[in-house]
DOLOKOL-292104 format. One record per residue (C-alpha): residue in three letters; z, x, y; residue number from 0. Coordinates in steps of 0.25 Angstrom, whole numbers, plus 5000, padded with zeros to 4 digits. Layout:
BEGIN
+---------+------+------+------+-----+
! residuo !    Z !    X !    Y ! num !
+---------+------+------+------+-----+
!     ala !    Z !    X !    Y ! NUM !
...
+---------+------+------+------+-----+
// end
This chain:
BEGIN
+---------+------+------+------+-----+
! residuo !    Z !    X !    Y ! num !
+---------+------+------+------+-----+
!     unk ! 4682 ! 4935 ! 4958 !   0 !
!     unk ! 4673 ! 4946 ! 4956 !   1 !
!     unk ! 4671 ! 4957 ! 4967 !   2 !
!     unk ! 4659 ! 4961 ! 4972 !   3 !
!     unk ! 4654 ! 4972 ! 4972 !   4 !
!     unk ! 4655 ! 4978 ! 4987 !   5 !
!     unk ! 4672 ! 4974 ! 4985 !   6 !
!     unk ! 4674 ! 4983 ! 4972 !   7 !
!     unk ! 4681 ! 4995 ! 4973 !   8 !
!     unk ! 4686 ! 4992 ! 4987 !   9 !
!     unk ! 4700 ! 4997 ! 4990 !  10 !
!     unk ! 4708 ! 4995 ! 5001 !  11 !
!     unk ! 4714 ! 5004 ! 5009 !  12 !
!     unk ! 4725 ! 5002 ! 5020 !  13 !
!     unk ! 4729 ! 5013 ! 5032 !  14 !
!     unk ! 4743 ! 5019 ! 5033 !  15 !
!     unk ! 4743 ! 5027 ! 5047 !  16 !
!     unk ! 4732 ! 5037 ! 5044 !  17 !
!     unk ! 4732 ! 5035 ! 5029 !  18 !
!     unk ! 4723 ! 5025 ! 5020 !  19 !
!     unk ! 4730 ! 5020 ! 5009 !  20 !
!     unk ! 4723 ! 5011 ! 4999 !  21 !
!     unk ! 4729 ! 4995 ! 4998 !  22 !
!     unk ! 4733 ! 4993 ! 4983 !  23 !
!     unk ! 4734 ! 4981 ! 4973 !  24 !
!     unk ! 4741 ! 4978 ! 4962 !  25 !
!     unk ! 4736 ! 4974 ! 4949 !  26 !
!     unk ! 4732 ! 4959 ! 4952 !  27 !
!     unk ! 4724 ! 4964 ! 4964 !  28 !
!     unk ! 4736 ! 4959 ! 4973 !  29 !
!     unk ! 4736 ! 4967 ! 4986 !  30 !
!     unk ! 4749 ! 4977 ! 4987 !  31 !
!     unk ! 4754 ! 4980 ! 5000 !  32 !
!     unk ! 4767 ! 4984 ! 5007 !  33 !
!     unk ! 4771 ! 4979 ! 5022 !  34 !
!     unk ! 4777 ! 4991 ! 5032 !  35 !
!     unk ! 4779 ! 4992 ! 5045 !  36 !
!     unk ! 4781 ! 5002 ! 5054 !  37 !
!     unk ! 4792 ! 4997 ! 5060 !  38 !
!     unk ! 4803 ! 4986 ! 5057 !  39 !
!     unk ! 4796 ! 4974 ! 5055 !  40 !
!     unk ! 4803 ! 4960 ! 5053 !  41 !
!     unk ! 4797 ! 4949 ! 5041 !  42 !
!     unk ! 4800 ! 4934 ! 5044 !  43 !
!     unk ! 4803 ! 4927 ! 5030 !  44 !
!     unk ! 4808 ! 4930 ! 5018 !  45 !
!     unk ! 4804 ! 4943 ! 5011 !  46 !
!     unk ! 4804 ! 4941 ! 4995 !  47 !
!     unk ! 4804 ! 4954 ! 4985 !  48 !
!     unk ! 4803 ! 4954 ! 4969 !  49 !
!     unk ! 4809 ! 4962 ! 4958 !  50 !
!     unk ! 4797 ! 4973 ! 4959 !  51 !
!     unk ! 4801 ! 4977 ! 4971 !  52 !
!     unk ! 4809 ! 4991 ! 4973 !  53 !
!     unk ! 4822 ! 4991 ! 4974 !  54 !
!     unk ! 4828 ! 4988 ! 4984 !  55 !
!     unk ! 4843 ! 4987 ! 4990 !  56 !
!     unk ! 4853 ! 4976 ! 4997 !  57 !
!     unk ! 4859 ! 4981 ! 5010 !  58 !
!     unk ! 4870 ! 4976 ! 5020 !  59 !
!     unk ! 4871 ! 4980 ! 5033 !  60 !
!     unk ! 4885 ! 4987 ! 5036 !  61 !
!     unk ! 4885 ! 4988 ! 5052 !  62 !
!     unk ! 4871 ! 4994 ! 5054 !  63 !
!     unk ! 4871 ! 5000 ! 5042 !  64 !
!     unk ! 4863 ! 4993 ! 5030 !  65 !
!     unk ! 4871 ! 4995 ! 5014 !  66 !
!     unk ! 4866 ! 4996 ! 5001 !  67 !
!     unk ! 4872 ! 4985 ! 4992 !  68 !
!     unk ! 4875 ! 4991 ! 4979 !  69 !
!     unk ! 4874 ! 4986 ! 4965 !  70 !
!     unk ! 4880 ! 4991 ! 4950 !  71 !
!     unk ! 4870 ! 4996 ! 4939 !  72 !
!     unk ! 4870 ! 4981 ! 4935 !  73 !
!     unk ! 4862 ! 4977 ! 4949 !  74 !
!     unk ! 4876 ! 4971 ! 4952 !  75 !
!     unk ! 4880 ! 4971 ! 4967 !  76 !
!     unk ! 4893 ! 4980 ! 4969 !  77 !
!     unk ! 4902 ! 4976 ! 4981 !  78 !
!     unk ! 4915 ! 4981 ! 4987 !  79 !
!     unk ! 4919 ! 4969 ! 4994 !  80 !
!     unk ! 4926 ! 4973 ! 5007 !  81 !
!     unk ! 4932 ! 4963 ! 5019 !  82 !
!     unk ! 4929 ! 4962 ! 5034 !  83 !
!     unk ! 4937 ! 4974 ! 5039 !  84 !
!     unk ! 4931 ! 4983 ! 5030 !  85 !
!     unk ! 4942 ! 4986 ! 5019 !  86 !
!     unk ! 4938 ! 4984 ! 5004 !  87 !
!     unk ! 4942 ! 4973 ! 4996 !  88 !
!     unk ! 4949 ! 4977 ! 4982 !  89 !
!     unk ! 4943 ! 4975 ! 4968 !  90 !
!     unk ! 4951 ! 4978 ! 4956 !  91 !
!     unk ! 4946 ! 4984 ! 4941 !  92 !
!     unk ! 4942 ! 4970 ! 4937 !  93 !
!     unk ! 4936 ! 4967 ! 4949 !  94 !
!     unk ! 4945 ! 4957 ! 4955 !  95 !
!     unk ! 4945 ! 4958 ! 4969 !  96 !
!     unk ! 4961 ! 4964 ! 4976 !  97 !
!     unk ! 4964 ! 4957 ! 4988 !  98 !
!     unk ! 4979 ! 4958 ! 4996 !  99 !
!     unk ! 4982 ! 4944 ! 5003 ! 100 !
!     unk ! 4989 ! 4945 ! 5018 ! 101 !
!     unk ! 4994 ! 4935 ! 5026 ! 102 !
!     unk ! 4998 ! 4936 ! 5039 ! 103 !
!     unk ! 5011 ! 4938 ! 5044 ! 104 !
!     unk ! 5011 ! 4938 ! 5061 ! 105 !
!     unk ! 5000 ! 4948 ! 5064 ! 106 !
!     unk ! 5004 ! 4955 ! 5051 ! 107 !
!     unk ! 4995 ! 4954 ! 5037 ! 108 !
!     unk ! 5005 ! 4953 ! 5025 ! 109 !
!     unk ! 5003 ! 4954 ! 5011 ! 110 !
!     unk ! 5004 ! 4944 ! 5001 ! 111 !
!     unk ! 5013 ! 4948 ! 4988 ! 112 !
!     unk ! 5007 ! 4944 ! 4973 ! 113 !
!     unk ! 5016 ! 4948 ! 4961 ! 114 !
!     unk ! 5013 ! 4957 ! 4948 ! 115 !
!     unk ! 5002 ! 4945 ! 4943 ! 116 !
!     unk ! 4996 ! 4943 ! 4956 ! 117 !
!     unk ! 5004 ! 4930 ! 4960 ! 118 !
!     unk ! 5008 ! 4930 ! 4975 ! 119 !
!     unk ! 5020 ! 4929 ! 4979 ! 120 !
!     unk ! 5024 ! 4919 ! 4991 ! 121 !
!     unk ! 5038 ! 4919 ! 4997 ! 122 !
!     unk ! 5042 ! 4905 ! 5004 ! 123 !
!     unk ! 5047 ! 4911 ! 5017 ! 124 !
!     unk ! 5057 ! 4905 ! 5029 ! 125 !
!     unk ! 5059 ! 4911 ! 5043 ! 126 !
!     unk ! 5068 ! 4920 ! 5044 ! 127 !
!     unk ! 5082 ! 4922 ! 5039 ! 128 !
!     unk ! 5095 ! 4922 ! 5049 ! 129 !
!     unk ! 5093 ! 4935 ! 5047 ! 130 !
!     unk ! 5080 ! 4939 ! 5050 ! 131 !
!     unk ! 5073 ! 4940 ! 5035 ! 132 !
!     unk ! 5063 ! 4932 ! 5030 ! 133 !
!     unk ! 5066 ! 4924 ! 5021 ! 134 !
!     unk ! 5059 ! 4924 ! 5006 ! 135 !
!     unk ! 5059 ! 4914 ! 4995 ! 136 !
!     unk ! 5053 ! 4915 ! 4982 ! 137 !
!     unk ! 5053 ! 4904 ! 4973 ! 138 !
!     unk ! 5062 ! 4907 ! 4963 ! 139 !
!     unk ! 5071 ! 4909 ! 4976 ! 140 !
!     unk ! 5069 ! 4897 ! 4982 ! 141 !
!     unk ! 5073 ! 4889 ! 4969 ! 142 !
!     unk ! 5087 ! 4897 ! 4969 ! 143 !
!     unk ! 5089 ! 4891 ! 4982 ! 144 !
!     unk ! 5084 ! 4877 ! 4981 ! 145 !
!     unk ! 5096 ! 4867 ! 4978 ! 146 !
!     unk ! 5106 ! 4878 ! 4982 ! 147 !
!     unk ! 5111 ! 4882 ! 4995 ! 148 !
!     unk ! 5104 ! 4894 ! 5002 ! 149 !
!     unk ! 5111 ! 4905 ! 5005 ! 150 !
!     unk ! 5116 ! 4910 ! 5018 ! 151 !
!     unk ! 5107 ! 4922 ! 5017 ! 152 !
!     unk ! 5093 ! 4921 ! 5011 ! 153 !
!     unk ! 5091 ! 4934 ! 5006 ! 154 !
!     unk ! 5092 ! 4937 ! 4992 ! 155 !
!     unk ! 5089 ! 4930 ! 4981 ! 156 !
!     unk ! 5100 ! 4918 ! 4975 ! 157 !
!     unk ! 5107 ! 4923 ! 4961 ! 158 !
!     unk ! 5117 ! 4913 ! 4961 ! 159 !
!     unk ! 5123 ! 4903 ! 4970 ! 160 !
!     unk ! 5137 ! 4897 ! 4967 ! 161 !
!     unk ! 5139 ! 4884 ! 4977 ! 162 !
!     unk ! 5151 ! 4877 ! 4969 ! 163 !
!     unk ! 5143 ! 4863 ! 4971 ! 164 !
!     unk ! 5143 ! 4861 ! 4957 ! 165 !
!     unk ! 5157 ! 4868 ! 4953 ! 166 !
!     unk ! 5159 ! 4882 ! 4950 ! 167 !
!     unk ! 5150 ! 4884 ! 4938 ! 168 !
!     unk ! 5149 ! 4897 ! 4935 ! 169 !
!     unk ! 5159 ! 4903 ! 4946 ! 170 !
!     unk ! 5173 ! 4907 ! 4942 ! 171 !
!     unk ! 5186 ! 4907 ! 4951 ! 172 !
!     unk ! 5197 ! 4912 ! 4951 ! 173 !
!     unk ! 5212 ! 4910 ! 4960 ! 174 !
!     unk ! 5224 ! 4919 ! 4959 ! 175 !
!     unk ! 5238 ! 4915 ! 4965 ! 176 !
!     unk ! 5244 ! 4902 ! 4968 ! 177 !
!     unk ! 5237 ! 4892 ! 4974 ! 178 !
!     unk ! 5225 ! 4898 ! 4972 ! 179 !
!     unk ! 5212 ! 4891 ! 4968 ! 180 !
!     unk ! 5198 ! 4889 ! 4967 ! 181 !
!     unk ! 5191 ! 4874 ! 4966 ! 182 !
!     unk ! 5179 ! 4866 ! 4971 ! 183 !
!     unk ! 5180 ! 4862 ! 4985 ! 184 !
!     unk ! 5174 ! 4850 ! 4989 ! 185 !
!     unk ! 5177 ! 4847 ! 5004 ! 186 !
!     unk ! 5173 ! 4861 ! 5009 ! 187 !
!     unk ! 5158 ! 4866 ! 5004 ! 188 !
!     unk ! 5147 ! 4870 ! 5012 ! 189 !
!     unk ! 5136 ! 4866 ! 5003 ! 190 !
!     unk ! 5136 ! 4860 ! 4988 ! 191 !
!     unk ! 5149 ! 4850 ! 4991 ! 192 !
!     unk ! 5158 ! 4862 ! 4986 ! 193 !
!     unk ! 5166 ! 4875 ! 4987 ! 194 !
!     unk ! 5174 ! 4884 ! 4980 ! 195 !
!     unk ! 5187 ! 4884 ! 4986 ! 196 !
!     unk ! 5196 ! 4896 ! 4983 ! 197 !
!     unk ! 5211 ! 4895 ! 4987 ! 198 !
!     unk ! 5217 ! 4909 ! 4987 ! 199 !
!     unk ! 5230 ! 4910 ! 4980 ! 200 !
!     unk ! 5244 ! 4914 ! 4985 ! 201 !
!     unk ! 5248 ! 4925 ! 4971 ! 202 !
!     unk ! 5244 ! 4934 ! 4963 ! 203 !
!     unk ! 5229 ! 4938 ! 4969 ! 204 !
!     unk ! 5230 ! 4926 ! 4978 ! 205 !
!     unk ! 5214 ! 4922 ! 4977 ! 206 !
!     unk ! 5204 ! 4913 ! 4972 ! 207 !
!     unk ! 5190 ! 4916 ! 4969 ! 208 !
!     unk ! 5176 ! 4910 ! 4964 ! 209 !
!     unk ! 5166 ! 4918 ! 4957 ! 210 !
!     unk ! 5151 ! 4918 ! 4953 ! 211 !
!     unk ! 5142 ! 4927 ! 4942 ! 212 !
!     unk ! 5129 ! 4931 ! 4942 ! 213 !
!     unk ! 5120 ! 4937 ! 4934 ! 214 !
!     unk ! 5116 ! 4953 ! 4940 ! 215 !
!     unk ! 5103 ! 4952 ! 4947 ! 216 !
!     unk ! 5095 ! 4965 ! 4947 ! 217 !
!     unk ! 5094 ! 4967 ! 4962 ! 218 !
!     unk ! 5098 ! 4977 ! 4973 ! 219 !
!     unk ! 5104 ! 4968 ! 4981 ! 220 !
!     unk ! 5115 ! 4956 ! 4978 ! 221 !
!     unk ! 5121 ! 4946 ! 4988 ! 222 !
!     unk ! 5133 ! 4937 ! 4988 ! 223 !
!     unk ! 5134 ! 4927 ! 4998 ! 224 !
!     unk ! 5149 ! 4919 ! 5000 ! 225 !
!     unk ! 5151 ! 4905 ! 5008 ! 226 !
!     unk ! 5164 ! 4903 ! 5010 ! 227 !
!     unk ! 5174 ! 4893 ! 5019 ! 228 !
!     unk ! 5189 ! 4894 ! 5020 ! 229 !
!     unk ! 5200 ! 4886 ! 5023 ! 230 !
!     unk ! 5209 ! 4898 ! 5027 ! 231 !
!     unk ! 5206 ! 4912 ! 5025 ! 232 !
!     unk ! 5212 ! 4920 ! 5014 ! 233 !
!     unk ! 5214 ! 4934 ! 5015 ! 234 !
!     unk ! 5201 ! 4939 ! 5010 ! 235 !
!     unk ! 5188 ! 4931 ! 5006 ! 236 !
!     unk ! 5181 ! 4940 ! 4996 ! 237 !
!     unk ! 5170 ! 4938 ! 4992 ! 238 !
!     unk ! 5164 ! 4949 ! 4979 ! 239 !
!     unk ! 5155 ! 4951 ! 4970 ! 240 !
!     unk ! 5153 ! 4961 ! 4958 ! 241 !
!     unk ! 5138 ! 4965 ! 4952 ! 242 !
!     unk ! 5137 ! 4972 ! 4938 ! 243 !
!     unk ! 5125 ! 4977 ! 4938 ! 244 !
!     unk ! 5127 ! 4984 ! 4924 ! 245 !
!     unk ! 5127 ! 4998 ! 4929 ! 246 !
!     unk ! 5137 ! 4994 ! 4941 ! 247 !
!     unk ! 5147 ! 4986 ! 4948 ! 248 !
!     unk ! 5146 ! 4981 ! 4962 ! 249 !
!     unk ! 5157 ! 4976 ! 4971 ! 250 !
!     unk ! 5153 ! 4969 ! 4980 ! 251 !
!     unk ! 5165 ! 4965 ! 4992 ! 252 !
!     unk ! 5166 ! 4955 ! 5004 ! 253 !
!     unk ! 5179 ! 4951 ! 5010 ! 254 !
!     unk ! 5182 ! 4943 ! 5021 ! 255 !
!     unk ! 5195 ! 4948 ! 5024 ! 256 !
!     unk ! 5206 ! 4941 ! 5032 ! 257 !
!     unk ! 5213 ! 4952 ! 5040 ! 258 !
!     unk ! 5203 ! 4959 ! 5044 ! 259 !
!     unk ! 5194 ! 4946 ! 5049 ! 260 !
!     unk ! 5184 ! 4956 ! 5042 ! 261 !
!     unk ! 5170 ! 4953 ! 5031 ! 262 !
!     unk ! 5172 ! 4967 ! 5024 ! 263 !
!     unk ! 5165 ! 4972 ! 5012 ! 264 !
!     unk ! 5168 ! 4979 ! 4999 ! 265 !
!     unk ! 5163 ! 4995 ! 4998 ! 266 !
!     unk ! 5162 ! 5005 ! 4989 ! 267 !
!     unk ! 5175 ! 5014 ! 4993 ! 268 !
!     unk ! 5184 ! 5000 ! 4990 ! 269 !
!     unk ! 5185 ! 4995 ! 5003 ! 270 !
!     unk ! 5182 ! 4985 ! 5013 ! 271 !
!     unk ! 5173 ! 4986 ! 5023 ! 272 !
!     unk ! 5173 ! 4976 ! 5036 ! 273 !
!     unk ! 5159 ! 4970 ! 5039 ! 274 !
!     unk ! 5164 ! 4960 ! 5050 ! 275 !
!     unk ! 5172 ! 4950 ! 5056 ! 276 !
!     unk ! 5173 ! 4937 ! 5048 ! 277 !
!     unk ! 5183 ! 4925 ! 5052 ! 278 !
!     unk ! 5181 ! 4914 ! 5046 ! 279 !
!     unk ! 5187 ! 4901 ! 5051 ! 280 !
!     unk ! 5196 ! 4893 ! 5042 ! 281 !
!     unk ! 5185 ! 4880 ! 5043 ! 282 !
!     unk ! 5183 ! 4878 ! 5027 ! 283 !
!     unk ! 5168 ! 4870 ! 5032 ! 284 !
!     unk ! 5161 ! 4883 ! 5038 ! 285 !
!     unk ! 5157 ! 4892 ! 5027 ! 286 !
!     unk ! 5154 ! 4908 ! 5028 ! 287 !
!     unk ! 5144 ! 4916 ! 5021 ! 288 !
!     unk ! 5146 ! 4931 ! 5018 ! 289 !
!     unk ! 5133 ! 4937 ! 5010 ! 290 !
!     unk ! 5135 ! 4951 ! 5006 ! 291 !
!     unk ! 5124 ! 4959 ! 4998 ! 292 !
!     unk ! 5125 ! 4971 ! 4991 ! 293 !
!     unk ! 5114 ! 4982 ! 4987 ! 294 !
!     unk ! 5117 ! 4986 ! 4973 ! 295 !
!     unk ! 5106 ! 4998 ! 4971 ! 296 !
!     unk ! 5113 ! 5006 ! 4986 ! 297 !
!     unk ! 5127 ! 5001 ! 4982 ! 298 !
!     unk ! 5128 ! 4997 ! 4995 ! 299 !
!     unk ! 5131 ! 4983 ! 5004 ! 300 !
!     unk ! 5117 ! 4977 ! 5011 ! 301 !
!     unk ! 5123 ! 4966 ! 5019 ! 302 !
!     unk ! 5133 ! 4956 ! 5022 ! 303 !
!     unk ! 5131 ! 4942 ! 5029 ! 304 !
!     unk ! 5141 ! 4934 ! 5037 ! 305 !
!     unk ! 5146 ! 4928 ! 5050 ! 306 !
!     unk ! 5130 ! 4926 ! 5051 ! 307 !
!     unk ! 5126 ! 4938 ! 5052 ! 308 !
!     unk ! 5123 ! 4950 ! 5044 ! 309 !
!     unk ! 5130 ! 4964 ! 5040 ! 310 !
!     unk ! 5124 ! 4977 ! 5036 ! 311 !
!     unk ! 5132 ! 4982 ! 5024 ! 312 !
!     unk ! 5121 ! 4993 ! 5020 ! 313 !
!     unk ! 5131 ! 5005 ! 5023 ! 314 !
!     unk ! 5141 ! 5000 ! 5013 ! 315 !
!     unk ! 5143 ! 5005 ! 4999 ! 316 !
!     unk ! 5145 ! 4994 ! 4989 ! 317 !
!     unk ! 5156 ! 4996 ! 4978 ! 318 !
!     unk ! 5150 ! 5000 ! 4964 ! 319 !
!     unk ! 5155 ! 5006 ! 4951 ! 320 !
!     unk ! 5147 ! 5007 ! 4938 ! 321 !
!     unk ! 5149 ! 4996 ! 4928 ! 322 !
!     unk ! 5141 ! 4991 ! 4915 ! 323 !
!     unk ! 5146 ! 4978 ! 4916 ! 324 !
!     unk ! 5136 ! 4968 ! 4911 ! 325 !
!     unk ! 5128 ! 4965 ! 4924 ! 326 !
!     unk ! 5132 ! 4954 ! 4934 ! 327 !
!     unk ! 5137 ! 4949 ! 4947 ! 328 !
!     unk ! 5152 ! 4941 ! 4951 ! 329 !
!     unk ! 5153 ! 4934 ! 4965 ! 330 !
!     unk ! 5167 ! 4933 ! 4970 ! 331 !
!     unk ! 5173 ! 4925 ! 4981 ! 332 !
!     unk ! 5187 ! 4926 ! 4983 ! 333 !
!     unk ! 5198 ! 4922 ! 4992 ! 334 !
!     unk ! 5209 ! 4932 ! 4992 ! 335 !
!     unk ! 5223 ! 4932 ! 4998 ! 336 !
!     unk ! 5233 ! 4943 ! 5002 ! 337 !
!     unk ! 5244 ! 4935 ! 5007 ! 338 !
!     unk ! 5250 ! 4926 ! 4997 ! 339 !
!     unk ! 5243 ! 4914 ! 5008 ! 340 !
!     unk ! 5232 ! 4905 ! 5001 ! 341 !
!     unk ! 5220 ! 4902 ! 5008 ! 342 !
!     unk ! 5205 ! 4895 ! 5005 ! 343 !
!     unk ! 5189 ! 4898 ! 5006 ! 344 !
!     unk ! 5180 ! 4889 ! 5001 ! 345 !
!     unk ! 5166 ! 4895 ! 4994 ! 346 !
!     unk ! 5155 ! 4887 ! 4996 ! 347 !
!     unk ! 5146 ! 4897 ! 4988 ! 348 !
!     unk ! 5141 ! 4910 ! 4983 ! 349 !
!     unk ! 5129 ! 4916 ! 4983 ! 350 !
!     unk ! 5121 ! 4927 ! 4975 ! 351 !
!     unk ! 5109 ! 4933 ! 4979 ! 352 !
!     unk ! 5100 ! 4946 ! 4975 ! 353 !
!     unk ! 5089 ! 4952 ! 4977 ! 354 !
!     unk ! 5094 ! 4954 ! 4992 ! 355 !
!     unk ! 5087 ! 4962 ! 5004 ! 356 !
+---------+------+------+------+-----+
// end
């Protein structure tokens, strides 16, 4: 369209407060011009700007305060992620988010466990023990114990259990004196259909015995647990073990001893020491259980259970001299007479556990 004359050379010109400033256009002629207003102004709609614009910045309202959203030299957006109370989530060198799992225990958070390769680990637990501990059950624990009967006391972990049910396998026995002797018992058992019976001798060291071996297990604390009947008592029920450990020897004492009525135990200065008053009625059907653990890295006694209830050993001194024999671990019960009298206990079984607390 062509201008007439009287339009040509026309320019426009705006007013900015007591200024004139001259309206421009850009190269197609298209009017250029930028809204302002004098005070905070809202615009309904949607509001649409290009790549020419300037640059321009992504913010976040913290509280009342606006943030700048910050990006890499890549224009990528960088972000430390953080949760609703405020603390910072972790991110390792290869980027992977670090998180700690709780669960809550009462009104108390707790953490969960994983192992070296980031498994977690889950312990099956029960209430509490007749002691007062909670019980813990790994797996590999909890296949030790299926089929076999469970010991007295939970604690610890199983080594070996010898019940008699399937003979003595591996155990050996031994009887001194006349009319000593060791067989299977059918007729008295408290679980498995069988027993050891050991008839003590009335000569020479007037006992009979049945032992069980084990291989050493690396741990600080070792238990032996006992369940034992009798049809009479002898003059002492003792019941022993010996650990080689490769550098020592541990003895390790319990005696029920007649004269006394006493449960003693065995120190380090030889002698016995009374733990508490334990008569046991000549019922061959009700069993006892005498559980004794020892600490082999103090040298000293931890425990012993009887009678229901629990001792603290702590303050005794364990027997121990230096030995390099081959590591292992003997488990001795042993009826023992002073008196040229014979008399009979039945063992139902033996137990040995480690790892202990």
């Amino acid at each position: 369209m062509e201008l007439p004359d009287w339009l040509r050379g026309i320019v426009l010109i705006g007013k900015t407060g007591d200024e004139y400033r001259i309206v421009g256009v850009d190269d197609d002629g298209y009017l250029g011009v930028i809204l302002q207003a004098a005070a905070e102004v809202t615009i309904p709609g949607n509001v649409s700007v290009d790549q020419n614009d300037s640059v321009r910045e992504m913010q976040g309202a913290e509280g009342e305060t606006l943030r700048t959203v910050a990006v890499d030299a890549n224009g990528q957006i960088i972000m430390v992620p953080r949760g609703q109370s405020g603390n910072y989530l972790g991110v390792d060198t290869d980027g992977y988010m670090t998180t700690v799992i709780k669960g809550v225990f009462g009104a108390t958070y707790k953490t969960l466990a994983t192992d070296d390769e980031g498994n977690m680990i889950a312990l099956l637990k029960d209430t509490d023990d007749q002691w007062g501990y909670k019980i813990s059950v790994g797996i590999g624990e909890l296949a030790a114990r299926l089929g076999s009967p469970m010991n007295w006391d939970k604690r610890g972990q199983v080594v070996r259990i010898e019940t008699f049910a399937d003979g003595f396998g591996s155990a050996l026995t031994g009887a001194s004196g006349t009319g000593a002797l060791v067989i299977l018992q059918p007729t008295v058992s408290q679980m498995g259909g069988y027993s050891c019976q050991l008839t003590s001798g009335t000569t020479v060291n007037r006992s009979a015995s049945v032992t069980i071996y084990s291989d050493y297990s690396p741990s600080g604390r070792v238990g032996f647990e006992a369940v034992f009947s009798m049809a009479d008592q002898p003059d002492n029920i003792n019941i022993t073990a010996t650990i080689w450990t490769g550098v020592y020897n541990y003895t390790m004492g319990c005696r029920l001893n007649k004269t006394t009525g006493q449960l003693q135990v065995y120190n380090s200065a030889d002698a016995w020491v009374n733990v508490l008053t334990y008569s046991i009625p000549a019922v061959p059907q009700v069993f006892f259980t005498v559980k004794i653990v020892l600490d082999l890295d103090t040298q000293h006694w931890v425990r012993l259970l009887a009678k229901g209830a629990q001792f603290d050993l702590s303050a005794i001194e364990a027997k121990r001299v230096l030995s390099a024999v081959h590591p292992y671990i003997t488990f001795s019960v042993q009826a023992k007479e002073d008196a040229a009298v014979s008399h009979t206990i039945y063992v139902d079984r033996m137990i040995i556990t480690t790892n202990e607390p």
